[in-house]
Every structure is written in C-alpha cells, then in structure tokens.
C-alpha positions as CSV (number, residue, x, y, z in Angstrom):
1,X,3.8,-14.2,-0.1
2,X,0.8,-13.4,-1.9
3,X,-0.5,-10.0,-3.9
4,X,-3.2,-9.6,-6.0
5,X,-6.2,-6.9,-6.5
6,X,-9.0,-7.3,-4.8
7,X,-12.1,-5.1,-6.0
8,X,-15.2,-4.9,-3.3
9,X,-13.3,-4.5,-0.6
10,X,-15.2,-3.3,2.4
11,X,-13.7,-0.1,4.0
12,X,-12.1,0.4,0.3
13,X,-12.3,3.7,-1.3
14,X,-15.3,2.7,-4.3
15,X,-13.7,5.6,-6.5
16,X,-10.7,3.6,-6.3
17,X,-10.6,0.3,-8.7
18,X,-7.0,-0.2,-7.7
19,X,-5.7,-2.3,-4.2
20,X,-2.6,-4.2,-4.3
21,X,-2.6,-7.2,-1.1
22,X,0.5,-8.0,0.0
23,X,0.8,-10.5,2.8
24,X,3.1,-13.1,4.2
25,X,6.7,-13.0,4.6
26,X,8.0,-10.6,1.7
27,X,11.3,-11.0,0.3
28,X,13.9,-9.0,-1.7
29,X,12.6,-11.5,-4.9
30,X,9.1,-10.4,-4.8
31,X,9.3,-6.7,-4.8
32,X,9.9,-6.0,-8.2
33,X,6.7,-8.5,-9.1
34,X,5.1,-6.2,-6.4
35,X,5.9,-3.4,-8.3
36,X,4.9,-4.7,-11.8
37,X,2.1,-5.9,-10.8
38,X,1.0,-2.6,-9.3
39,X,2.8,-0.6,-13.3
40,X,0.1,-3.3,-15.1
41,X,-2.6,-2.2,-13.1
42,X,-2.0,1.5,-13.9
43,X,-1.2,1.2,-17.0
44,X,-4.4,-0.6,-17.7
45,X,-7.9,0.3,-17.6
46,X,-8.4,0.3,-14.2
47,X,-5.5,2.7,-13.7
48,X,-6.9,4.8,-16.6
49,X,-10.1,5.4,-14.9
50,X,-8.4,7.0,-11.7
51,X,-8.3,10.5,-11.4
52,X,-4.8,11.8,-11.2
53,X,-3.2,12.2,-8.3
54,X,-5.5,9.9,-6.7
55,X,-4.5,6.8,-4.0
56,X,-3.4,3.7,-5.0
57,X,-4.3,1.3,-2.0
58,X,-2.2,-1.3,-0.8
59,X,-3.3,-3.8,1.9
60,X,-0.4,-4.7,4.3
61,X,-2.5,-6.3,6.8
62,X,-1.3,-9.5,6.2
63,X,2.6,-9.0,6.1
64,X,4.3,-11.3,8.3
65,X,6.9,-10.3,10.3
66,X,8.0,-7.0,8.8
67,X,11.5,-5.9,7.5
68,X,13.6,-3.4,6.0
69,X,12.9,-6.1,2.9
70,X,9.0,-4.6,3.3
71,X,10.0,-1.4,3.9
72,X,12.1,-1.6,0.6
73,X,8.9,-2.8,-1.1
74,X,6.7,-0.1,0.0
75,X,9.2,2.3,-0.9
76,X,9.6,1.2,-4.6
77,X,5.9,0.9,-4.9
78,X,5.2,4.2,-3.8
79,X,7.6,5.4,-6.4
80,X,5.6,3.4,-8.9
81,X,2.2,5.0,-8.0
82,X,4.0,8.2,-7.8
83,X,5.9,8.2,-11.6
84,X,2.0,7.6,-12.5
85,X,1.0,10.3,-11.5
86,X,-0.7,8.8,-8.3
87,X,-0.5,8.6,-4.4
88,X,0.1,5.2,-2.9
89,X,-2.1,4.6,0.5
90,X,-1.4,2.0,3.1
91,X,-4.4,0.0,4.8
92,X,-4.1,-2.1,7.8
93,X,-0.3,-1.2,8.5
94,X,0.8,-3.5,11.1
95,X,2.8,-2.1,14.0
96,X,5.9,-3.2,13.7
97,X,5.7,-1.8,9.8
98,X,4.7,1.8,10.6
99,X,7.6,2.1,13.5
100,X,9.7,1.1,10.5
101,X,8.5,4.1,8.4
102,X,8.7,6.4,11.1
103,X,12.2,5.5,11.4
104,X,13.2,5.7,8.1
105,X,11.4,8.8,7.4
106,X,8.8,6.8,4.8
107,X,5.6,7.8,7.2
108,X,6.0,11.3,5.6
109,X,6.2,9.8,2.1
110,X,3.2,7.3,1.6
111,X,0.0,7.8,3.2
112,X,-0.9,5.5,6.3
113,X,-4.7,5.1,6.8
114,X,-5.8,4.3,10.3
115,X,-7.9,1.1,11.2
116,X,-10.8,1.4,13.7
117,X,-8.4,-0.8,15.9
118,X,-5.3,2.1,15.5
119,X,-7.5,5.5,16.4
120,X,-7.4,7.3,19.4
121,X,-10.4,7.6,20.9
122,X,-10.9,11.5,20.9
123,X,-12.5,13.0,24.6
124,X,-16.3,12.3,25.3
C-alpha cells in the first residue's frame, strides 16, 4: 500500500495543492498513517493555501480489492479533512468501493467524483 501527494495531476483540480494516493491492499495498520499524512498536509503550507471549505482529493484508483478496512480509511480521512475545515473528494473510486459507501451510507458524506469511464451518457 502506497500514499503519497502527487501535485500536476492531470484531471486534478489546479486550485487544489492537496491529493492523497492510496492504492494497493489497505489495512487496518495504515489508516492512521493515511490520516497523518493527510493532518501534515493541511497543517502545512499547502493546506494553508486552500480556501476553506475547499476539497481535499484523494485518489482511490489504485486500491486493491476493497474492504470495510478502506471504507474505515475513507471514513477517518474525511473526518480529518473535515475537522480542518475542508471537504474530502474521491477520484477514480473503483466499483466495488462506491457499492460499499452506498451501503454504509458514506456516499452521502464524502464527495465521489465521476471518471469519464463511470458517466452516463446523457440522450443525443
């Protein structure tokens, strides 16, 4: 499991100096690096140059197989972003970890951004 900001992204919000990458298999002994990694980056400059209420991103893209353990993770993160005064936002949520937020109710709580691979295709 590997995390780590990644400025430049493309597709990434340029207002937004912030993205946390998570992928690979995450485990109940990585979350709270997850998460203090993701207090060091507000509480530095970086985080001070947000606006507030702004999104945090957080790539999920390349999560491996996820759990209840990621679902766990994402919670506590968004709690991070949000005792900061911030938003956290999902990118490249993988199936089988948005069926797990709906379930849980989570969906509601973080903000899932859509991929061009998960729209609808509106009618022509």
């Amino acid at each position: 499991m590997n995390f780590a900001r990644r400025p430049g992204l493309p597709g990434v919000d340029a207002e937004n100096p912030i993205t946390l990458t998570v992928t690979g298999r995450v485990s109940r002994a990585v979350v709270p690096d997850l998460c203090a990694e993701l207090e060091r980056a507000l509480a530095g400059p970086r985080g001070a140059a947000l606006t507030p209420g702004a999104a945090v991103d957080c790539d999920v893209g390349g999560m491996i197989r996820p759990d209840l353990t990621a679902v766990e993770a994402v919670a506590r993160l968004g709690l991070v972003a949000r005792r900061a005064g911030h938003t956290l936002r999902l990118r490249r949520v993988p199936p089988e970890l948005r069926a797990l937020l709906d379930l849980v109710g989570l969906a509601d709580v973080v903000t899932l951004e859509e991929g061009p691979e998960e729209r609808v295709p509106g009618p022509y």
